[in-house]
matplotlib code that plots the C-alpha trace (Angstrom):
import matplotlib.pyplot as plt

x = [0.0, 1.4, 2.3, 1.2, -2.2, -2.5, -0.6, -3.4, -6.5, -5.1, -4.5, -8.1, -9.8, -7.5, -8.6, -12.3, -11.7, -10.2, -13.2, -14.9, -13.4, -13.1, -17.0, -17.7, -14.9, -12.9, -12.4, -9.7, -11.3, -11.9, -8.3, -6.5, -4.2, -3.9, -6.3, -5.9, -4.4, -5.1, -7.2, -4.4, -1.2, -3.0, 0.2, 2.6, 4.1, 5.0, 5.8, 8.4, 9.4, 10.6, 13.8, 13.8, 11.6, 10.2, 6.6, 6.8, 8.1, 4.9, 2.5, 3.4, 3.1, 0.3, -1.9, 0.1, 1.9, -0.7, -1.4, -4.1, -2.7, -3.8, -1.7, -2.7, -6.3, -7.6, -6.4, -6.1, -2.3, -0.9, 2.0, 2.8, 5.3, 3.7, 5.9, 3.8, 2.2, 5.6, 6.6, 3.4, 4.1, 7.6, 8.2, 5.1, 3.5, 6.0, 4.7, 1.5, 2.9, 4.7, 6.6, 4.5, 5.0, 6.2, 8.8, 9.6, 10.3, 12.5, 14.3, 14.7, 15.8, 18.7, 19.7, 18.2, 16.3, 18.3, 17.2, 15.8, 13.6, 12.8, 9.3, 7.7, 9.0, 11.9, 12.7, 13.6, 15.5, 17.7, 18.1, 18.8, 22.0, 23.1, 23.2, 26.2, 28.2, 27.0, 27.0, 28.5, 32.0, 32.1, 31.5, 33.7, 36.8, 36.2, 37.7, 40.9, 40.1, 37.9, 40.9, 43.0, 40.8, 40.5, 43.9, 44.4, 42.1, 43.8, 47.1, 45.2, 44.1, 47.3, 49.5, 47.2, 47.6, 51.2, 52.0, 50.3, 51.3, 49.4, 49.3, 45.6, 43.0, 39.3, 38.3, 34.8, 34.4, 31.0, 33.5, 36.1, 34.5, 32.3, 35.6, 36.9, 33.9, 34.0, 37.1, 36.1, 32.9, 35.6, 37.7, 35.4, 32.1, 34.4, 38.2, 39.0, 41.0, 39.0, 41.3, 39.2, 41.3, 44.5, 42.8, 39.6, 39.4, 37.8, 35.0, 32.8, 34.0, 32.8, 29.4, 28.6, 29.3, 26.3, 24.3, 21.3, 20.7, 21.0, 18.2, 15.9, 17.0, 14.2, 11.7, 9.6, 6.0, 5.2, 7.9, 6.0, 2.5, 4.1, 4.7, 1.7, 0.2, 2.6, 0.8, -1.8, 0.2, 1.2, 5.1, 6.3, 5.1, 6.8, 10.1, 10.0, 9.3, 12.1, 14.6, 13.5, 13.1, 15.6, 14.5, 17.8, 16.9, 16.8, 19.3, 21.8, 19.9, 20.8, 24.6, 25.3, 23.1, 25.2, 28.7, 28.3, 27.1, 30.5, 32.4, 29.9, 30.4, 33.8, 34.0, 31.2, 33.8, 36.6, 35.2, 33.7, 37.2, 38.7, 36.7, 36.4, 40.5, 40.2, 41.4, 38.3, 38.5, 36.1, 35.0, 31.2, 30.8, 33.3, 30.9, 27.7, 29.0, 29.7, 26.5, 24.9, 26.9, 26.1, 22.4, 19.5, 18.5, 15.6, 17.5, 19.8, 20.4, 19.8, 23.2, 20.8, 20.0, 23.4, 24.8, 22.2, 23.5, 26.5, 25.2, 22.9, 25.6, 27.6, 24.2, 23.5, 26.9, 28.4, 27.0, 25.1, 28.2, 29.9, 26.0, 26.7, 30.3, 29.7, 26.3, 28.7, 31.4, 29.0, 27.0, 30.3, 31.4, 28.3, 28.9, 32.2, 31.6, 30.6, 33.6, 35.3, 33.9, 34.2, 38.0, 38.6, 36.6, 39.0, 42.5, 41.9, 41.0, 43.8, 46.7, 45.0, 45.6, 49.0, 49.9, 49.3, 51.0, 48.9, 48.7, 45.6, 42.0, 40.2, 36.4, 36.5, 37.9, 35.0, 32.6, 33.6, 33.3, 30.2, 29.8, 31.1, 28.6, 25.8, 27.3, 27.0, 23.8, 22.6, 23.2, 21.8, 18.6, 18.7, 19.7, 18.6, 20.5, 16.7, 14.2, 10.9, 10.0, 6.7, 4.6, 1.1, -1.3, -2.3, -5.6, -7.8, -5.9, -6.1, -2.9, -2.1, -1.6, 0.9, -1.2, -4.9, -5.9, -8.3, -10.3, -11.8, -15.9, -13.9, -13.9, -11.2, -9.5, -6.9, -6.4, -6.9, -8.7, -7.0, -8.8, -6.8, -4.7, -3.6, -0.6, 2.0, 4.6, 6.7, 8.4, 11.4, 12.9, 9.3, 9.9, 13.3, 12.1]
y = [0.0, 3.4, 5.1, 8.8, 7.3, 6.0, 9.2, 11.0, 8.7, 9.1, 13.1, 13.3, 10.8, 13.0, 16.6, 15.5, 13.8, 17.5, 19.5, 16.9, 17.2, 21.5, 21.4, 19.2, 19.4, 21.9, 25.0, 27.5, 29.8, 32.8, 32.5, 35.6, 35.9, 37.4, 37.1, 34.1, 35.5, 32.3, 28.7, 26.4, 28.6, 30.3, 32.0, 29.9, 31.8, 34.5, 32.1, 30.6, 32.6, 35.6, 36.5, 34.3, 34.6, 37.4, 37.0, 35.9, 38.8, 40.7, 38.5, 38.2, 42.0, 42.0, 38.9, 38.3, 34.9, 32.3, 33.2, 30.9, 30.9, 29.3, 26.7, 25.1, 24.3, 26.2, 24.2, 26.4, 25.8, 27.5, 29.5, 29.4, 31.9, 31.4, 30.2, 28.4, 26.7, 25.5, 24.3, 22.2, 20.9, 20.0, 19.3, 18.5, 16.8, 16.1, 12.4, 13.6, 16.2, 14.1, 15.1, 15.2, 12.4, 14.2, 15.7, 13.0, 11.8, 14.5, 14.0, 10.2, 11.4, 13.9, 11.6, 8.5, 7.3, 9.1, 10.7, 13.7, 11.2, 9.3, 9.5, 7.9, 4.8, 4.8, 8.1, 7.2, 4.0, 6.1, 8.9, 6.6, 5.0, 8.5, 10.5, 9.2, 10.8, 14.1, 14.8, 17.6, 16.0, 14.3, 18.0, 19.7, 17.3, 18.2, 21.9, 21.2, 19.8, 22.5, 25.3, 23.5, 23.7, 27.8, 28.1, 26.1, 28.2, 31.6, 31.0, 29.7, 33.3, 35.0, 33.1, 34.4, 38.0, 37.5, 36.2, 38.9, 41.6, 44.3, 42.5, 42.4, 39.7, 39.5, 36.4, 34.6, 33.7, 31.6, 29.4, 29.1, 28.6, 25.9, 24.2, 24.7, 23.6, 20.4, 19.5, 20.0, 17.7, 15.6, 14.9, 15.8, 13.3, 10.8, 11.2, 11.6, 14.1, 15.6, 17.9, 20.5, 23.8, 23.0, 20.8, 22.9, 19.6, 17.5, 15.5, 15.6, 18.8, 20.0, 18.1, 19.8, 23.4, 25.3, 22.0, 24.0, 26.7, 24.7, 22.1, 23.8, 27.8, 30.2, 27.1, 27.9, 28.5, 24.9, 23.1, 24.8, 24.1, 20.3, 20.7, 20.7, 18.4, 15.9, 16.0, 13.7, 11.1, 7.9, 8.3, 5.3, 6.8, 9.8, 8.0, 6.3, 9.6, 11.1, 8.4, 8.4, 11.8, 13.6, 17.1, 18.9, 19.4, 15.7, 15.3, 17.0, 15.6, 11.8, 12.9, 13.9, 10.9, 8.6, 10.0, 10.7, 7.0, 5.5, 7.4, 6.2, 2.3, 2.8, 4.4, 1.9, -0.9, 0.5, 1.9, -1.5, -3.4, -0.9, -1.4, -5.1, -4.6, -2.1, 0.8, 3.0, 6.5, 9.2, 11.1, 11.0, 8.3, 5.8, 6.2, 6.1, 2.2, 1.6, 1.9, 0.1, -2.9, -2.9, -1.9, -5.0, -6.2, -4.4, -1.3, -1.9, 0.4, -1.3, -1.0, 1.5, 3.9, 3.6, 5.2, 7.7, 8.8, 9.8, 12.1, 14.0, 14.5, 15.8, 17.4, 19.2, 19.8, 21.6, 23.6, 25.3, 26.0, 27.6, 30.1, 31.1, 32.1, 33.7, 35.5, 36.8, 37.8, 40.3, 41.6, 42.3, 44.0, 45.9, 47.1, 47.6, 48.9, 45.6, 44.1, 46.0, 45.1, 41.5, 41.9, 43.7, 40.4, 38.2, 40.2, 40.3, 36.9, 35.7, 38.2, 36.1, 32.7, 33.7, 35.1, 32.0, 30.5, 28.4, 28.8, 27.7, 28.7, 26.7, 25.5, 27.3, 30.5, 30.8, 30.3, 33.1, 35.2, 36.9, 39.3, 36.9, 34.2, 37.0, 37.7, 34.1, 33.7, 36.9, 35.8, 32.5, 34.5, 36.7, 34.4, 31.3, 27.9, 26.6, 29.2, 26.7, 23.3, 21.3, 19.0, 17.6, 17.4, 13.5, 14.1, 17.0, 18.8, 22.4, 24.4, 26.5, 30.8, 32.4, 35.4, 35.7, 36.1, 37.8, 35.8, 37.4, 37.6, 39.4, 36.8, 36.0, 33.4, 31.7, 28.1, 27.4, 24.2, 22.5, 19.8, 16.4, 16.8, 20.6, 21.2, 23.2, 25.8, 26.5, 30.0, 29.9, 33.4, 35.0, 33.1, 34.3, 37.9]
z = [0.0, -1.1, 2.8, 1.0, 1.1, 3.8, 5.4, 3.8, 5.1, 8.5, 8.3, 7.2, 10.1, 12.6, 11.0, 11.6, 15.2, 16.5, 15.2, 16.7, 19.9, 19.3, 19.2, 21.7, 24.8, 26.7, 24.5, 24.3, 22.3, 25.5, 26.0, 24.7, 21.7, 17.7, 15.4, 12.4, 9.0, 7.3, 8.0, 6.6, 8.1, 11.2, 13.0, 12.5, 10.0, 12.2, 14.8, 12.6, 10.4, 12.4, 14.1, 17.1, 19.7, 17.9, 18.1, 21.6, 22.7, 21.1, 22.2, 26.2, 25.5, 24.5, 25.8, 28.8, 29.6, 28.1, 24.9, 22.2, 18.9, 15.7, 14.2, 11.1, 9.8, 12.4, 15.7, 19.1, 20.5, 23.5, 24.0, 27.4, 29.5, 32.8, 35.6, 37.6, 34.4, 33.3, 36.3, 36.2, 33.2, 33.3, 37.3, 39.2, 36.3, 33.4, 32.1, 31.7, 29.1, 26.7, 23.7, 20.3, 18.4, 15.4, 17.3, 18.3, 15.4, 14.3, 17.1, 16.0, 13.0, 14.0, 16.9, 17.3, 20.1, 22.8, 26.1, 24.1, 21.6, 25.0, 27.0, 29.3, 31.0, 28.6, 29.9, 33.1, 31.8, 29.8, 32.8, 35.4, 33.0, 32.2, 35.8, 36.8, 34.3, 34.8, 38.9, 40.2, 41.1, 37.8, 36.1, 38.2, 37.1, 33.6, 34.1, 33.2, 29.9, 29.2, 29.9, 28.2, 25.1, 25.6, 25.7, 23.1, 20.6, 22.9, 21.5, 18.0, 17.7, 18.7, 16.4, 13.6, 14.7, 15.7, 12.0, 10.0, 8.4, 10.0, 13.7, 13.6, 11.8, 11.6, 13.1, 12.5, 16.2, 15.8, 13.4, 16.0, 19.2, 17.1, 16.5, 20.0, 21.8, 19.3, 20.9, 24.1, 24.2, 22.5, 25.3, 28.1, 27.0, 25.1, 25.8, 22.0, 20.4, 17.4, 16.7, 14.8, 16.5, 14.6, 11.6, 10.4, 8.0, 10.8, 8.9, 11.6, 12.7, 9.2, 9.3, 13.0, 11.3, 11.0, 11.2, 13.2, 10.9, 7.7, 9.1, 11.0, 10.1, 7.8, 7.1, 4.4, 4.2, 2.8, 5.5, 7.9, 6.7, 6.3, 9.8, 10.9, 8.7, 10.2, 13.8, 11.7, 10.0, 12.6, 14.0, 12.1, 8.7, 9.4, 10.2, 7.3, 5.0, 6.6, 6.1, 2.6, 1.9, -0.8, 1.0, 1.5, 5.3, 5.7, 3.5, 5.8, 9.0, 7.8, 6.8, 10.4, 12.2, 9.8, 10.5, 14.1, 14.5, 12.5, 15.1, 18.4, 17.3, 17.7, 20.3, 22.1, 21.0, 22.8, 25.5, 26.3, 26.1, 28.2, 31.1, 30.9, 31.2, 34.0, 32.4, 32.4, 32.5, 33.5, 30.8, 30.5, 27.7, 30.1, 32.8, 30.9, 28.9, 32.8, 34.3, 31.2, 31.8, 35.6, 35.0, 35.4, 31.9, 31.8, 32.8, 30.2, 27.1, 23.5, 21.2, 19.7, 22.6, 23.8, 20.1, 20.2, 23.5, 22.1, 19.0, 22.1, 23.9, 20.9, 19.7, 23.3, 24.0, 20.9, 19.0, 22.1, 23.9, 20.9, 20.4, 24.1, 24.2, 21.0, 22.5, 25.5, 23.5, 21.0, 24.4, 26.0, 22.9, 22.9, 26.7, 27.2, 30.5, 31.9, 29.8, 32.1, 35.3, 34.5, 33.0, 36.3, 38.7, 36.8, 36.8, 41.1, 41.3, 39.0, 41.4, 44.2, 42.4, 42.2, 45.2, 47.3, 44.8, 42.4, 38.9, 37.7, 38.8, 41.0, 41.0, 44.1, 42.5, 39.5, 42.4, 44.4, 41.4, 41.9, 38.6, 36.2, 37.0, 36.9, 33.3, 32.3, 34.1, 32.5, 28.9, 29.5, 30.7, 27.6, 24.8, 26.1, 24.0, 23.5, 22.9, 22.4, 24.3, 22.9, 24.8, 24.1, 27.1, 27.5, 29.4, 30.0, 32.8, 34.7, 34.7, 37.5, 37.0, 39.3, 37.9, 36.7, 33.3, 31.5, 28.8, 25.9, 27.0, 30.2, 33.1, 35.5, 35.8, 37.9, 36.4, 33.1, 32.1, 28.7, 26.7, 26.0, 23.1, 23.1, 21.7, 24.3, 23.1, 26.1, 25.2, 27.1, 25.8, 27.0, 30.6, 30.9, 30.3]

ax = plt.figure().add_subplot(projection="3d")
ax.plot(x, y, z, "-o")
ax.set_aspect("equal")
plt.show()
């Protein structure tokens, strides 16, 4: 049977069960929030195809921390700000507000069935086999690799502007720290030496580069409308479009899943005969093969799960870090007052290092250093690593308001009733502001 039809048949039955259930359940339709441009596109076009976190912005200013938006043909979505909502929704009563299923199986796609692709029950399987690597003691330990990868890409820069001719170079420091922070997830989640700072012809290095952008980056009006047409068609289908799909976005999506994985089977191998041999070490991935061969069977991760581990980790860990440094180093470009507050914060603590004789910071040091971790803090606030977060409510549920809300016909209200099924956009960048 051709899966477009039957994709099609099941898009259909689903677009009838919602107005069903629209007409006939819990309705969002008092709750506040724009006016619909279109049936088919509803907002999602100025969701998604503005600067980031763009709309958000307007609409808490205008409607407040839960807003109703359309999405496509006409179905009511939340976009949700609210503190005490989220914390509902991800803390207090997180299974009940799984992942969408075509999220999911993005996520499948980019990374396999990791912790991020995980729900439910499998959920806590795969976070119970990874906290070990990832306490605070096992963090901590990981400083020195990490400084040695700044310094490395420190003196990168100065032999560059050492060796020309006018003692000065423009540097493309997205590029760079991408390559730097490559190398440190290298050695810090796997203990292996990428070496992307001093080769920038790293295959994998390469694949990584502007990976985000070029998959999910200025979607167009029909990958958006596709979008939500995918809600409707069964996960399985979906996987199997994507994995045979000649879309460019894909295209590149399957390159990087297939590449990372060469290099996780590997490294699974040896990892593996190391600690059968004692020799262990402690980076991340060490400890993570290690609590999957003590775990029970049925706590156990599949060769599968344990490979997608990996790409998350290099997924989560990359790419991210690099956005953040790079979103400090503009903002402290842009204020070079507080450049010079923090240069200042770090010049005392480093005379201090020094003068009882150590030459290194310490954990201890970066924790007593008040303003710099209000910097980091700061631009983690204001240009948060993930700006969205989707979940589906599984039942009908109530969310809790740490403030009232006004609907449209003008009534109060201080807990919001949702119907099963409502689609969740958790606005991070709103929350944070």
């Amino acid at each position: 049977m051709n899966p477009v039809f039957v994709a099609v048949g099941f898009t259909t039955l689903a677009i009838v069960y919602r107005v069903y259930r629209r007409y006939t359940g819990i309705s969002l339709a008092d709750v506040p929030g724009p006016e619909s441009p279109s049936f088919f596109m509803g907002n999602t076009k100025e969701l998604y195809q503005g600067q980031a976190a763009e709309a958000d912005f307007k609409w808490q200013a205008l409607y407040g921390n839960v807003v109703r938006f359309k999405s496509t043909f006409g179905e009511d979505q939340l976009m949700i700000s609210d503190p005490a909502a989220l914390q509902y929704i991800f803390v207090k009563s997180s299974y009940r507000f799984p992942k969408p299923h075509d999220r999911r199986a993005i996520s499948k796609m980019l990374n396999g069935t990791g912790i991020v692709w995980a729900d439910g029950e499998d959920h806590k399987r795969h976070r119970k086999v990874l906290l070990p690597g990832f306490g605070g003691p096992e963090s901590k330990a990981l400083l020195p690799l990490f400084k040695g990868c700044a310094e490395s890409l420190s003196n990168k820069w100065i032999d560059i502007i050492t060796n020309s001719k006018e003692q000065s170079a423009m540097l493309n420091i997205p590029a760079w720290l991408s390559r730097a922070t490559l190398d440190a997830i290298g050695e810090a989640a796997f203990d292996f030496h990428f070496g992307s700072i001093d080769n920038n012809e790293n295959t994998l290095a390469r694949a990584y580069s502007s990976m985000m952008p070029d998959i999910f980056g200025s979607p167009s009006s029909g990958q958006i409308l596709f979008q939500g047409i995918s809600k409707y068609i069964p996960y399985r289908i979906l996987v199997y479009l994507g994995e045979s799909s000649k879309n460019s976005r894909i295209v590149r999506m399957n390159e990087v899943r297939g590449l990372a994985t060469s290099v996780a089977k590997q490294l699974v191998k040896d990892k593996a005969e190391m600690l059968l041999q004692g020799k262990g070490s402690r980076d991340v991935f060490s400890l993570l093969v290690k609590a999957n061969m003590d775990a029970d069977a049925k706590a156990k991760l599949t060769e599968e799960e344990l490979l997608a581990q990996m790409r998350t980790i290099l997924f989560a860990g990359h790419e991210t870090t690099s956005n953040s440094v790079s979103w400090t180093l503009l903002e402290l470009a842009r204020q070079p007052e507080i450049q010079s507050r923090l240069r200042a914060e770090i010049r005392e603590t480093e005379a201090a290092v020094h003068a009882r004789g150590d030459a290194d910071f310490t954990i201890a040091d970066f924790d007593a250093m008040p303003y710099t971790t209000a910097v980091i803090k700061e631009i983690l606030r204001f240009s948060p690593v993930v700006y969205h977060i989707h979940r589906y409510a599984s039942q009908d549920d109530i969310l809790p308001l740490s403030q009232p809300i006004t609907t449209r016909s003008g009534k109060v209200i201080h807990e919001l009733p949702i119907p099963k099924g409502t689609r969740i956009v958790a606005s991070i960048a709103a929350y944070n502001r």
